[in-house]
FIVO-666386 format. One record per atom (N, C-alpha, C): residue in one letter; y, z, x. Coordinates in pm, whole numbers, padded with zeros to 5 digits, always signed. Layout:
AYZX ...
This chain:
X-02846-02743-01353 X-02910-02842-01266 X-02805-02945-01221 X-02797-02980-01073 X-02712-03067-01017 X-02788-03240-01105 X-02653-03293-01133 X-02672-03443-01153 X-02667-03501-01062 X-02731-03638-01037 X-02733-03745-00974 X-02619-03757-00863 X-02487-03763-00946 X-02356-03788-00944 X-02317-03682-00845 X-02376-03548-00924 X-02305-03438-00801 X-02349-03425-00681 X-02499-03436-00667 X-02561-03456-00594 X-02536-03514-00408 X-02462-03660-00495 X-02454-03752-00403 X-02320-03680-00357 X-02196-03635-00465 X-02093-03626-00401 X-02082-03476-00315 X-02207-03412-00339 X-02239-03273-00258 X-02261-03340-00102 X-02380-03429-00126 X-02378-03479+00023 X-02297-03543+00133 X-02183-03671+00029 X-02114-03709+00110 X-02044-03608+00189 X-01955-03533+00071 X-01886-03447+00158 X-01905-03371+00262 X-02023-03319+00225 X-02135-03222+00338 X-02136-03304+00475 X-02192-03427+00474 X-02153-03477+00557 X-02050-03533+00692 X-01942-03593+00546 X-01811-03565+00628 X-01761-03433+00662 X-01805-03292+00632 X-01751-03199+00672 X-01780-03185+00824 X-01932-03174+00828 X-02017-03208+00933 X-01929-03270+01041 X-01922-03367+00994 X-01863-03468+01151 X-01698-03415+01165 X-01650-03365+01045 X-01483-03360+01102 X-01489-03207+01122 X-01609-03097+01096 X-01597-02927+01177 X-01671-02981+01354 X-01713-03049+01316 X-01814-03078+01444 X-01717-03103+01544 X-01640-03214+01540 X-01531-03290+01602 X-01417-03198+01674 X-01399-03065+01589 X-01302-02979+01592 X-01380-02891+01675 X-01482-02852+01654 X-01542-02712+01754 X-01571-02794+01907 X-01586-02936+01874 X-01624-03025+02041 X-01533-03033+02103 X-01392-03052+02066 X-01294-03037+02102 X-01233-02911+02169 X-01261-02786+02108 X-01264-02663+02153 X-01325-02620+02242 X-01452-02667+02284 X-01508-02652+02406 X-01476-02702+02522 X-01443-02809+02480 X-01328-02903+02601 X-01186-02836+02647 X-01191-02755+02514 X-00999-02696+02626 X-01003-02558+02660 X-01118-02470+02567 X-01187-02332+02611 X-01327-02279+02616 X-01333-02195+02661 X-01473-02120+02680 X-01578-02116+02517 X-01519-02175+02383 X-01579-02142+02321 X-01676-02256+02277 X-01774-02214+02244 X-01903-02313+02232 X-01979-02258+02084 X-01984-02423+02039 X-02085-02417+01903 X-02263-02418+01932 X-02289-02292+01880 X-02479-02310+01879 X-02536-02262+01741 X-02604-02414+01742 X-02723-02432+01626 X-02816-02268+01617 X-02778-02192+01502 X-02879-02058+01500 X-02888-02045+01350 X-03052-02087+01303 X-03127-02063+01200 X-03017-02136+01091 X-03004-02251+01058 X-02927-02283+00965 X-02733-02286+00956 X-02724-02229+01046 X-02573-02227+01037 X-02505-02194+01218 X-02362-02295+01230 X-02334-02289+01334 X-02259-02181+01361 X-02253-02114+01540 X-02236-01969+01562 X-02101-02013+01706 X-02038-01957+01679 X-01918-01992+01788 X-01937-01863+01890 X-01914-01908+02017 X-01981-01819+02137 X-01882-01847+02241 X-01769-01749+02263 X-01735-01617+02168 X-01679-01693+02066 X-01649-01581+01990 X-01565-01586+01845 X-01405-01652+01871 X-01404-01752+01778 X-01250-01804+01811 X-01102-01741+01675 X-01023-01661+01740 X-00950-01606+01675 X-00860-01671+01589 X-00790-01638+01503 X-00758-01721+01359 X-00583-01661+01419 X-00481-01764+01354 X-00330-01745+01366 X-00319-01660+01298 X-00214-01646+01303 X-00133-01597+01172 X-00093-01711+01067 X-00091-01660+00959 X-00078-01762+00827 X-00017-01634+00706 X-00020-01730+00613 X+00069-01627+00524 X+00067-01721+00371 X-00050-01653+00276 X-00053-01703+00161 X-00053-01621+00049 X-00071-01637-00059 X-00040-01525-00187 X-00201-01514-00220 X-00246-01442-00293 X-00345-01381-00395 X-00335-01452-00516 X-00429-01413-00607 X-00404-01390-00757 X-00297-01315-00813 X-00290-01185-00720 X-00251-01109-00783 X-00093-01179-00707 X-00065-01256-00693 X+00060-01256-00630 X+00139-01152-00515 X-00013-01170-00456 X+00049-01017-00316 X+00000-01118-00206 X+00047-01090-00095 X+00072-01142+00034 X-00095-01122+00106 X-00122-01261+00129 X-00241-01243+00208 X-00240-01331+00317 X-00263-01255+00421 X-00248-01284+00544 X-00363-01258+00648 X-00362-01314+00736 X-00461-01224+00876 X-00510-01103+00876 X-00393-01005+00827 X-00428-00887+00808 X-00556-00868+00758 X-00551-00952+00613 X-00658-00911+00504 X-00786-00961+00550 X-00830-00999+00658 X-00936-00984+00719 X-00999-00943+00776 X-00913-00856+00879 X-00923-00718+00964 X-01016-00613+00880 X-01116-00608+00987 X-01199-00486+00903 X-01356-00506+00795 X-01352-00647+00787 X-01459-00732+00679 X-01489-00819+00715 X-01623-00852+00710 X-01684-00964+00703 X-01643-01085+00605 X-01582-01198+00606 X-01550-01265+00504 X-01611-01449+00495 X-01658-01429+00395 X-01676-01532+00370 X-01549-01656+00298 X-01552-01756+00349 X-01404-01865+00320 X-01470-01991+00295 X-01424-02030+00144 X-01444-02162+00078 X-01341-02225+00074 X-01246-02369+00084 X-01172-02398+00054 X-01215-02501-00040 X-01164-02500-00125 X-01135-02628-00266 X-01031-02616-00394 X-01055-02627-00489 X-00935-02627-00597 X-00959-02642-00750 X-00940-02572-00826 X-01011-02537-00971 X-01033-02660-01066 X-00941-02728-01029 X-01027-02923-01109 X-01131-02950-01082 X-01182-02909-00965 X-01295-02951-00881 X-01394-02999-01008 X-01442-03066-00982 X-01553-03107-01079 X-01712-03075-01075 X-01763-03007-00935 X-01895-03018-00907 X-01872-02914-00782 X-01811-02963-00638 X-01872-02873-00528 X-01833-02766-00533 X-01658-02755-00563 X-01633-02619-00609 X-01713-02490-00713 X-01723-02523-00808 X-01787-02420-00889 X-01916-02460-00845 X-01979-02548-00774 X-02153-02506-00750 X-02150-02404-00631 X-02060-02408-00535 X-02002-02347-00444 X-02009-02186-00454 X-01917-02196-00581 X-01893-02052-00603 X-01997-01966-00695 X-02092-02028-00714 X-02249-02009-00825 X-02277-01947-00678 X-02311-02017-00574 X-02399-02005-00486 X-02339-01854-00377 X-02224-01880-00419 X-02119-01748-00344 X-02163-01583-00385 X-02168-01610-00545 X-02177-01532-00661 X-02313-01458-00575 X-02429-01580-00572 X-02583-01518-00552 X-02605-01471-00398 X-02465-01504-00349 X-02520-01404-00208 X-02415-01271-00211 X-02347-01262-00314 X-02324-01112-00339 X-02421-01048-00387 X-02483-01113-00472 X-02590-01053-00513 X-02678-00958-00377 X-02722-01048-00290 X-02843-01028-00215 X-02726-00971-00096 X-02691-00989-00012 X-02523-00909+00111 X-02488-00814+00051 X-02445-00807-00113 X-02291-00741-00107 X-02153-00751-00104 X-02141-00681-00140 X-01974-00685-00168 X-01876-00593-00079 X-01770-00563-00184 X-01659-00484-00091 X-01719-00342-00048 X-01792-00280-00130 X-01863-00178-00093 X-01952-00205+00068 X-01965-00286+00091 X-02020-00329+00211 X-01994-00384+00369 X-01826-00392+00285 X-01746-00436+00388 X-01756-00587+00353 X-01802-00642+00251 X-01791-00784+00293 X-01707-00845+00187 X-01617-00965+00188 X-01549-01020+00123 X-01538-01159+00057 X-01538-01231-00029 X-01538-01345-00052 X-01438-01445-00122 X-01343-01559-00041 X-01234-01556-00030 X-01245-01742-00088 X-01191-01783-00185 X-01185-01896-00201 X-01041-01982-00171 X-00984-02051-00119 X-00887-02097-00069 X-00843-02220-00146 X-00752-02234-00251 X-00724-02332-00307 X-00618-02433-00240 X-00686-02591-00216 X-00592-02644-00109 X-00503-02733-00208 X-00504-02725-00328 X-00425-02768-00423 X-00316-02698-00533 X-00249-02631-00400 X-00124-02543-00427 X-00018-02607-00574 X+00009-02717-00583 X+00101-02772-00725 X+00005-02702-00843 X-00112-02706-00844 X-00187-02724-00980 X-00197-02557-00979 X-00313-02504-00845 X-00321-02372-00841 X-00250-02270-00806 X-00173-02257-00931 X-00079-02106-00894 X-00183-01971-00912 X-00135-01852-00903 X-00154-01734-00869 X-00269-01688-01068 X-00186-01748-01143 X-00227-01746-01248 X-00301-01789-01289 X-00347-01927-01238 X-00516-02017-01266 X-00583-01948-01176 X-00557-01939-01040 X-00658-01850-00961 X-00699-01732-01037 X-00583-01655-01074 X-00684-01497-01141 X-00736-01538-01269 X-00754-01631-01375 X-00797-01675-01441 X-00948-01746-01388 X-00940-01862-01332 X-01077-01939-01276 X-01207-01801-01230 X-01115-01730-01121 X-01251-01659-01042 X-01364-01584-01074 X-01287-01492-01216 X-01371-01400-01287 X-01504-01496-01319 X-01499-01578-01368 X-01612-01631-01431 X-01712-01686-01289 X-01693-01583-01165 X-01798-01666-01072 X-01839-01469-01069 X-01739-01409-01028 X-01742-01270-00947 X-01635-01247-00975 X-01583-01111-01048 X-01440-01039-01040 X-01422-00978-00920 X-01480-00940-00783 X-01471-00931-00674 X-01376-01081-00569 X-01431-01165-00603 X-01387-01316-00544 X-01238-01270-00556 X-01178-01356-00432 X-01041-01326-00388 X-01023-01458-00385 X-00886-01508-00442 X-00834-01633-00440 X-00711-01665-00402 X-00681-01769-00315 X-00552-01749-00258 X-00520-01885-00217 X-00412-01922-00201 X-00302-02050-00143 X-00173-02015-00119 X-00075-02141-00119 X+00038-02135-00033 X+00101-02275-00019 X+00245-02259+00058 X+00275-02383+00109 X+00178-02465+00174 X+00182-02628+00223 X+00109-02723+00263 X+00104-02674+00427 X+00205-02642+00472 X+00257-02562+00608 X+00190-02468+00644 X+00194-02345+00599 X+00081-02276+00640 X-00092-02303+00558 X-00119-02347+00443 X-00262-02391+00459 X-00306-02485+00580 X-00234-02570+00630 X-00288-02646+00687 X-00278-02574+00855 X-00171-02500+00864 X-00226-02380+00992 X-00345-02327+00988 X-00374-02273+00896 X-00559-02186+00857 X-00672-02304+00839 X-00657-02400+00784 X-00742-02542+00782 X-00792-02561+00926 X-00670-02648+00991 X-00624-02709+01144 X-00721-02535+01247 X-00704-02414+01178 X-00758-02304+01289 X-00936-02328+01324 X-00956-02410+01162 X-01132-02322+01083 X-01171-02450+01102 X-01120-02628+01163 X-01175-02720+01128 X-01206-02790+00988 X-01155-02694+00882 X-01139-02753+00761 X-01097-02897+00736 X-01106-02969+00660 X-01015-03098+00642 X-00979-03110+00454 X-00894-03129+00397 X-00842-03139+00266 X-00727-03276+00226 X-00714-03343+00186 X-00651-03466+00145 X-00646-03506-00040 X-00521-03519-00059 X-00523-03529-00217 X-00547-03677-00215 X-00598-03674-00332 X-00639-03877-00378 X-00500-03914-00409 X-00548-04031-00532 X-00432-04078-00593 X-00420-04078-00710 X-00288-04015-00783 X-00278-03997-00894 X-00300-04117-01012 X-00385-04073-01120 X-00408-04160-01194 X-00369-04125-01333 X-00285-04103-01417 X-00237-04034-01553 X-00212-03943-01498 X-00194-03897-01419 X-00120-03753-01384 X-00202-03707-01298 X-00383-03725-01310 X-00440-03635-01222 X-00487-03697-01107 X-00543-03625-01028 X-00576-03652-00868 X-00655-03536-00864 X-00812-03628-00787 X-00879-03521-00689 X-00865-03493-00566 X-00864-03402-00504 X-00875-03375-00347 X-00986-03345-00301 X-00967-03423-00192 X-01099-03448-00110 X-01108-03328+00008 X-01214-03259+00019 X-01187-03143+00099 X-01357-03136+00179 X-01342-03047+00274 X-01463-02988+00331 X-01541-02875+00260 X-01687-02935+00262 X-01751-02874+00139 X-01865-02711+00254 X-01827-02699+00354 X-01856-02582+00444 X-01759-02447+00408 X-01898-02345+00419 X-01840-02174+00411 X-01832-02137+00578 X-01721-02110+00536 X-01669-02041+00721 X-01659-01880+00672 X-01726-01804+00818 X-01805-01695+00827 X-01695-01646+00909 X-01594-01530+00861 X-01491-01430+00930 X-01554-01358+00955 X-01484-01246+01082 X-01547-01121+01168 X-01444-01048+01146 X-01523-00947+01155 X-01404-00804+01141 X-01288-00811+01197 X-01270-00904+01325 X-01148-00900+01395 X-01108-01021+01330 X-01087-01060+01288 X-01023-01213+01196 X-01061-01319+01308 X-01156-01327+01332 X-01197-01421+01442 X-01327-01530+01372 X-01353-01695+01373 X-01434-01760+01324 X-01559-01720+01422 X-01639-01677+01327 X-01767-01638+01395 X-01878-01792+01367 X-01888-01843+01238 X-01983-01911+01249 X-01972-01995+01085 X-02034-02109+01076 X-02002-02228+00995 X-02147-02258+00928 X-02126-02247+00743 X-02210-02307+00731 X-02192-02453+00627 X-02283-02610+00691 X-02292-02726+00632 X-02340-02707+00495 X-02290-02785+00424 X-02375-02811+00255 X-02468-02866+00268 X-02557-02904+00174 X-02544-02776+00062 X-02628-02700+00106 X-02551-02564+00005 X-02585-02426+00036 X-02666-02325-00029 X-02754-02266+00036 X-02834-02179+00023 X-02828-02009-00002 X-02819-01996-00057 X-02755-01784-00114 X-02849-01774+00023 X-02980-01715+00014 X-03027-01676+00077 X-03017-01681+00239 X-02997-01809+00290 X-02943-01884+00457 X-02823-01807+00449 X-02746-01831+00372 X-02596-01764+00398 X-02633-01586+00383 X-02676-01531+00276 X-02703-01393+00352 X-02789-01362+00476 X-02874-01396+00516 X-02906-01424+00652 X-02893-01442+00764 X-02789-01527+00767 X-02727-01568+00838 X-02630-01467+00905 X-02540-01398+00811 X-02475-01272+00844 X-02526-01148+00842 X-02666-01148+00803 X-02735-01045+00876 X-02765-01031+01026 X-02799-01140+01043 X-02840-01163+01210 X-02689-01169+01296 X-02589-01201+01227 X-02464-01139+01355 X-02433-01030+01310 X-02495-00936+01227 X-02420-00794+01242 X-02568-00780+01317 X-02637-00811+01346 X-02752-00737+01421 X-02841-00617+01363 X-02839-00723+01237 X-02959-00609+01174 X-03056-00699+01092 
């Protein structure tokens, strides 16, 4: 059960994600053809806006890139294994729409993005994920290219300030919805729903 505490800090963020993905897709309509529309719970980009190239590691310490989206539906969380609350409620909620979607058998993928590269190496990532889904794919990188894939998806991420050593980062608490062609198909606000989010990608594969 969410506390009080998490609660609130589920919403702020949700919020601010809200206004700083919002800001980024309004902007996009202003310099191209692509346009954000409100459909059943989660926003749908019309057409699909294509993702750079970027270049980050795995768990497994193998190269993940653009490539690794080609071909799958993917679902993309960004946060970082200190997280205290949105992250792992995040990835509870990730877990229960494998359940109900599917997995790799299905073509579909689920990709958590750690924007706190010092702390999360390759080794806490393959450590943390199991305990959501041994399917879950985890990955980071230099500040340089995360913030190319961030800056693509409207993401936003910022470290606090260190206090005894530690620091939280403040990040966007939205699952961004990949297309087979590595292209952003569609965005969903916190907090999150298993069920809306499988749904949701039912209705753009058109079934």
């Amino acid at each position: 059960m969410l506390t009080r505490k998490t609660l609130i800090s589920v919403t702020l963020v949700a919020a601010l994600g809200i206004i700083l993905v919002l800001g980024v897709l309004a902007g996009r309509t202003f310099r191209d053809p692509a346009r954000a529309i409100s459909i059943a719970g989660m926003t749908v980009l019309e057409p699909a806006s294509p993702l750079p190239e970027f270049r980050l590691h795995d768990q497994n310490n193998q190269v993940f890139d653009r490539a690794r989206l080609h071909g799958k539906w993917s679902y993309v969380f960004f946060g970082y294994t200190h997280c205290p609350d949105i992250c792992p409620t995040t990835l509870v909620v990730l877990r229960d729409v494998q359940k109900i979607a599917g997995g790799k058998e299905q073509g579909i993928q689920y990709i958590f993005v750690s924007v706190d590269p010092d702390r999360d190496k390759a080794a806490t990532l393959k450590r943390y994920l199991p305990y959501f889904h041994p399917e879950f794919i985890g990955a980071t990188g230099g500040q340089g290219e995360l913030m190319r894939l961030t800056r693509a998806l409207g993401a936003y991420y910022e470290s606090g300030e260190a206090q005894n050593g530690n620091y939280e980062v403040h990040h966007s608490a939205a699952i961004f919805l990949i297309d087979p062609e590595a292209r952003l198909r569609a965005l969903f606000a916190g907090p999150h729903d298993a069920a809306r989010l499988a749904q949701g990608l039912q209705q753009l594969k058109g079934g």
